[in-house]
C-alpha positions in Angstrom: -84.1 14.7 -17.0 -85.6 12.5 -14.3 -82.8 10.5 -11.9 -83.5 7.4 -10.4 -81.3 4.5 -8.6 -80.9 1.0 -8.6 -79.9 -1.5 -5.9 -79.7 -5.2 -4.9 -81.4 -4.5 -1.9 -80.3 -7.4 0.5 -80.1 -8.5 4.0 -76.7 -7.1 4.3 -77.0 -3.7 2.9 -78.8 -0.6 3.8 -83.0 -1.3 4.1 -85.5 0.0 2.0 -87.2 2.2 4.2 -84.0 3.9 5.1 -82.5 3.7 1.2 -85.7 5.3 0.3 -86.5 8.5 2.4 -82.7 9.0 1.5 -83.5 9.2 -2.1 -86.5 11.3 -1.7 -84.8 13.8 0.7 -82.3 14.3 -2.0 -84.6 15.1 -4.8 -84.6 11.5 -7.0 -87.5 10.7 -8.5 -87.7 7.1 -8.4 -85.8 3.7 -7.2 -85.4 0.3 -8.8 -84.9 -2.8 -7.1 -83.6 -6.2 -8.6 -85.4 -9.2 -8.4 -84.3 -13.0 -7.8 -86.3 -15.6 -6.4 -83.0 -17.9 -5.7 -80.4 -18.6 -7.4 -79.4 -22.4 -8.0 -76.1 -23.6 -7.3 -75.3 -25.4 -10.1 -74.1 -22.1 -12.4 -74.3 -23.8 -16.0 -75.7 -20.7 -16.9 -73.4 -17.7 -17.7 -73.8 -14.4 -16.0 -75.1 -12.0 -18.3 -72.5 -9.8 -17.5 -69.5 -11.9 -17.1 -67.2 -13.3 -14.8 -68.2 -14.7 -11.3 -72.4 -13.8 -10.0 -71.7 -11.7 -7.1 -73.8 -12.8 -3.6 -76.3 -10.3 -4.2 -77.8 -12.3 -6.6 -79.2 -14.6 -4.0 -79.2 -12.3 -1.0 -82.1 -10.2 -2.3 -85.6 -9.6 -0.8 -88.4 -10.2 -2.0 -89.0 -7.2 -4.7 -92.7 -6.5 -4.2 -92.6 -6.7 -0.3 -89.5 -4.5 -0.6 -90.9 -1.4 -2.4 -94.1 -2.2 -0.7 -91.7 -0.5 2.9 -90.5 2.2 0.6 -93.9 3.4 -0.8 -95.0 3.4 2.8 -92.4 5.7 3.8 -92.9 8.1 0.9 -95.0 10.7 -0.8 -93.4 11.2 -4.2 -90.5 8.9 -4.7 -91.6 6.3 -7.5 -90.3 2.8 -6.9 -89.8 0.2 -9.3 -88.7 -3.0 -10.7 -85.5 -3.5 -12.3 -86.5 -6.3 -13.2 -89.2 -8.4 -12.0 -88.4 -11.8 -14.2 -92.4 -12.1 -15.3 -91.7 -16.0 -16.7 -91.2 -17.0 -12.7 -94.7 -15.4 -11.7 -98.2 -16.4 -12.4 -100.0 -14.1 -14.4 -102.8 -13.5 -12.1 -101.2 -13.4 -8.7 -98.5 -11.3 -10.0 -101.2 -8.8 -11.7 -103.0 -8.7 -8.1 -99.2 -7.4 -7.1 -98.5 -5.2 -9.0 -102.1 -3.8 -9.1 -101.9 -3.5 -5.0 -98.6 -1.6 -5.0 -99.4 0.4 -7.7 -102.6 1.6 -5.3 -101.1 1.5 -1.8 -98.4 3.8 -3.5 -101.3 6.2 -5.0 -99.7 5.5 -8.4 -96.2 5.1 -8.3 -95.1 1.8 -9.0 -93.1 1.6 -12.5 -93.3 -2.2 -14.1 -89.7 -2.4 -15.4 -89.6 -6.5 -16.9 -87.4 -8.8 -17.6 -87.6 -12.4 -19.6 -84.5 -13.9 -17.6 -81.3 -15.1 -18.2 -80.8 -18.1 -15.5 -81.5 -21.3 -17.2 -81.6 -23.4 -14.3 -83.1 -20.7 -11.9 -86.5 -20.5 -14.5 -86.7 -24.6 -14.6 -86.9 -24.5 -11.0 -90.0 -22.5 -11.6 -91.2 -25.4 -14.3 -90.4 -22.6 -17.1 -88.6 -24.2 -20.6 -85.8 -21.2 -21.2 -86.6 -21.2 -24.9 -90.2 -20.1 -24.0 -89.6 -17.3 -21.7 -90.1 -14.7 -24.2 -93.6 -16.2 -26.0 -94.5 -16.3 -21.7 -93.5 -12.9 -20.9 -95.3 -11.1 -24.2 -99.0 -13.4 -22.8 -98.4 -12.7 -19.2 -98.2 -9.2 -19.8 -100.9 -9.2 -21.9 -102.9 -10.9 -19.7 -102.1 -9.0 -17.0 -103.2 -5.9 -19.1 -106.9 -8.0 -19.1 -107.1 -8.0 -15.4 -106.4 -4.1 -14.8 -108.5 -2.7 -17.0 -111.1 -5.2 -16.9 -114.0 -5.7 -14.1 -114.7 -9.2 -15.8 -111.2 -10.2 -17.4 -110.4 -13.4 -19.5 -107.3 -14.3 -21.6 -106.7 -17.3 -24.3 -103.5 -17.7 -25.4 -101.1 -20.5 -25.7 -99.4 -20.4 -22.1 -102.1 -18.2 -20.3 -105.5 -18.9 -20.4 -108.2 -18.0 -18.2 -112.1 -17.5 -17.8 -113.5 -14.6 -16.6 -112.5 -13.3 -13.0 -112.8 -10.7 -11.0 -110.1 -9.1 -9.2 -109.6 -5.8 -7.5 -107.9 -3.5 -6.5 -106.9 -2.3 -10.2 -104.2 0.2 -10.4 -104.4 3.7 -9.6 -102.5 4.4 -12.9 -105.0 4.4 -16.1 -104.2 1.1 -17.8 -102.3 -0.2 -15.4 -98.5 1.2 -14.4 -96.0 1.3 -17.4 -94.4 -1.3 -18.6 -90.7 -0.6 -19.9 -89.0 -4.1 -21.0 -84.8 -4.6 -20.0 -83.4 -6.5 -22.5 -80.8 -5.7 -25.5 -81.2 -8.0 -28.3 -82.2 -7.3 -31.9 -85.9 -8.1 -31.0 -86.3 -5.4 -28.0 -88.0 -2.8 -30.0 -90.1 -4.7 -31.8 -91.4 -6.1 -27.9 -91.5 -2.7 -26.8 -93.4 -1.4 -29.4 -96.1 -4.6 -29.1 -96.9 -5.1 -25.8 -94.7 -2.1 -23.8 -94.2 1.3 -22.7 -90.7 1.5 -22.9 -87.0 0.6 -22.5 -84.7 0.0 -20.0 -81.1 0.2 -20.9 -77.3 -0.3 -19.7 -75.0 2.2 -21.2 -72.1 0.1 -22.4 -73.9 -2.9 -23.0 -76.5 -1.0 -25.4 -75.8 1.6 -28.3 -78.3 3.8 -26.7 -78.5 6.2 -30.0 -78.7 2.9 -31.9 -81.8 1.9 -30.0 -83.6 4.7 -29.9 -83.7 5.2 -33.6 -84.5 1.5 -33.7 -87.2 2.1 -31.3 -89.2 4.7 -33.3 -88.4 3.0 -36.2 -90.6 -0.3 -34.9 -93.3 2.4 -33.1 -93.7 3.9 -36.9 -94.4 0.6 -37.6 -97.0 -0.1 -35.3 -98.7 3.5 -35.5 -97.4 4.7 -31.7 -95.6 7.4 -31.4 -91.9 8.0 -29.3 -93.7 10.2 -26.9 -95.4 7.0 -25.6 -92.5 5.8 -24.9 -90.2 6.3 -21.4 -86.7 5.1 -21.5 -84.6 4.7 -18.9 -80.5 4.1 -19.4 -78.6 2.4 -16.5 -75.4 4.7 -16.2 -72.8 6.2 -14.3 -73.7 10.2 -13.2 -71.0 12.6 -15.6 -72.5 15.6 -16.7 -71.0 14.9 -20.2 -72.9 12.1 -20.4 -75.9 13.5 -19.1 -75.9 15.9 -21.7 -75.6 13.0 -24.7 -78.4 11.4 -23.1 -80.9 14.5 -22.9 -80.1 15.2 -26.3 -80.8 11.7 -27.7 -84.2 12.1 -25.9 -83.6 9.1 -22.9 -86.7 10.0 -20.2 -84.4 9.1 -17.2 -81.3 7.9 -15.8 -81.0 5.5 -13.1 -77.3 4.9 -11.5 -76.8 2.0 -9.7 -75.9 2.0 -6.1 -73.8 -1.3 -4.7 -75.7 -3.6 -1.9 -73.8 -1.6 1.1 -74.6 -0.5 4.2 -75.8 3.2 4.7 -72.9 4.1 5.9 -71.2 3.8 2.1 -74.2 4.5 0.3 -75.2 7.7 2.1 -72.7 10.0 1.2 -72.9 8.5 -2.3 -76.5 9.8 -2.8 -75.2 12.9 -0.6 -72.7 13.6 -3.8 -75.0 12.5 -6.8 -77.4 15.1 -5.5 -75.7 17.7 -6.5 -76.2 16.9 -10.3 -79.7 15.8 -9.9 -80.5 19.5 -8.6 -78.7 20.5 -11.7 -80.5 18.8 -14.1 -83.4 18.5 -12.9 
């Protein structure tokens, strides 16, 4: 099992550069940061997970810059987005972003995407909510175009360009993987199309459910689950653990709150002890 840990990072809590020589010192293998451009103040939209947003939301840095300081800092620690919202990027400066992290890192950038759940944050960014999944599936796409391609076009219905040229391209073949967080009955079937995985909250997802859902839409497409690497959002019990090996799930990433070091610290300094052991 692979361990890895999630934050919103944001002015008030411990840095990246800090948060991350933590985690590698300690033997994770990756960190995930969340992403929000703003957040608006009108809050006609729902939080996804209920009751009040917490400040966080709108305190975070920006994502890319942010694991751009913990790459730096690093030799092995993977860092990651969970998630970047792709419908609030354009397609080709957010492939030239990825594509740079993924090479100043020397391959260790994880894509983990998101559609959005902010109504009013995505029409700030001139994005109709019911088209954020149709925009995600062609951005990606797209994106795919401009890391594997020297002379790259796309056509599609919300992303179409001629051929460019831009560099770098990814140190990872095809680009970094792509593993989508959602948890609707149409997940797998956009995992399987245009992904490389899953990410997950335990609780909100019936993880055995989705993985047999999973391979079930892979069958379908002729991929099969060893493509695939999924991550599940959870808290660090060795029972759990132990389901979560056994259903196959590539990683777990436990979330750590937007403190300062001197709460988060001894946090890591505790969950190490059952990432050496299960390592």
């Amino acid at each position: 099992m692979k361990f890895g840990t999630g934050m919103f990072l944001t002015d008030y809590s411990i840095q990246p550069v800090e948060l991350a020589r933590a985690l590698e010192e300690r033997g994770f293998e990756s960190m995930y940061l969340c992403e929000h451009t703003h957040i608006p103040v009108s809050r006609q939209s729902p939080s996804y997970v209920g009751g009040e947003l917490p400040p966080e939301y709108w305190h975070t840095h920006d994502v890319f810059v942010a694991l751009t300081a913990a790459a730096v800092v690093t030799t092995r620690l993977k860092v990651g987005t969970a998630v970047c919202i792709v419908p609030e990027h354009n397609p080709i400066g957010l492939a030239k972003q990825v594509a740079s992290l993924d090479f100043l890192s020397g391959g260790r950038f994880i894509f983990g995407i998101g559609a959005g759940w902010n109504a009013e944050e995505m029409a700030d960014h001139g994005v109709r909510f019911r088209d954020r999944w149709k925009l995600t599936r062609e951005r990606v796409l797209a994106m795919r175009e401009i890391w594997t391609h020297d002379e790259a076009e796309y056509h599609g219905e919300f992303v179409d360009f001629e051929p460019l040229w831009s560099w770098p391209k990814p140190v990872q073949a095809g680009g970094p993987p792509v593993l989508l967080g959602a948890n609707s009955r149409w997940t797998f079937e956009r995992v399987a199309d245009y992904c490389d995985g899953w990410i997950a909250v335990d609780g909100m997802a019936d993880i055995a459910h989705g993985m047999e859902q999973l391979r079930i839409c892979a069958e379908k497409v002729g991929r099969p689950m060893s493509e695939f690497d999924v991550t599940v959002a959870t808290e660090l019990a060795p029972e759990r653990i132990e389901q979560l090996i056994e259903l196959g799930v590539s990683r777990i990433a436990t979330q750590v709150p937007s403190a300062p070091a001197e709460t988060v610290l001894p946090m890591l300094d505790e969950w190490a002890r059952l990432v050496e052991r299960y390592s």
